[in-house]
N, C-alpha and C positions, 0 to 999 in steps of 0.2 A: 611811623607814628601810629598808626590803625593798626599793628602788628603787638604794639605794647598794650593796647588799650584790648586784644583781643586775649593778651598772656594774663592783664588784670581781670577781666571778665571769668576767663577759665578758671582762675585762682582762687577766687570767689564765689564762682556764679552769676550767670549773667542777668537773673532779675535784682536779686540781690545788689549788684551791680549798678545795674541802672538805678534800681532805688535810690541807694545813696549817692550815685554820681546827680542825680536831678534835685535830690533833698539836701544836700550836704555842701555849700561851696566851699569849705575850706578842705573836702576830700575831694572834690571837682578840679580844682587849684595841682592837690596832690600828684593826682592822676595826669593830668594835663603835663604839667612840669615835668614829670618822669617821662612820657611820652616825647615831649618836644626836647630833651637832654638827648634821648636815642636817635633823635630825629639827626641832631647837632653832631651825631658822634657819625652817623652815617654820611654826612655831608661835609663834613673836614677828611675822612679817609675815602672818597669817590669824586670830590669838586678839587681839580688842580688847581684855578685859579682863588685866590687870597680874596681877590675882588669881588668875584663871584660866591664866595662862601659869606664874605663878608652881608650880602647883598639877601642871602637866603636866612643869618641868622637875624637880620634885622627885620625882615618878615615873620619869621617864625616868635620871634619876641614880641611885635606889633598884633601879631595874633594874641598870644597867650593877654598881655596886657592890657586888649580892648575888647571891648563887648562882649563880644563873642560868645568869651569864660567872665562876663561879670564884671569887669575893671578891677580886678583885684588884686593887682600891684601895679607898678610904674614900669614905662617899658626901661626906662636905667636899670630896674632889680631885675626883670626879665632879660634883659642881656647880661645879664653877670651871673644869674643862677642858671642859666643852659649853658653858658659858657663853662664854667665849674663843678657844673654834674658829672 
């Protein structure tokens, strides 16, 4: 996850970066989602267990969908667009 967010930083630059990840929630959102999609992709090709991945993307959706980032979508939509990324 912090691996994506450090590829968008570089990409960018990282004040630049921070700016608008702190000003901007719907590129906050962006950022976030693409980060927690990589997260999702490394955790279906490393987690054997179905139960266990199941157990990490609902975490990582309850992340993205509460406070955290804002409540800026539902965790139903955040389990279906990191699923889908």
């Amino acid at each position: 996850h912090e691996k994506v967010h450090i590829k968008q930083q570089l990409a960018m630059g990282v004040v630049k970066w921070w700016d608008k990840y702190l000003e901007d929630p719907q590129f906050r959102y962006e950022q976030e989602l693409e980060a927690c999609q990589e997260q999702w992709k490394y955790i279906k090709k490393n987690v054997k267990s179905r139960n266990d991945q199941f157990n990490f993307l609902k975490h990582i959706a309850r992340d993205l969908s509460g406070p955290m980032y804002g409540n800026m979508i539902t965790f139903q939509e955040a389990l279906k667009k990191i699923k889908n990324g």
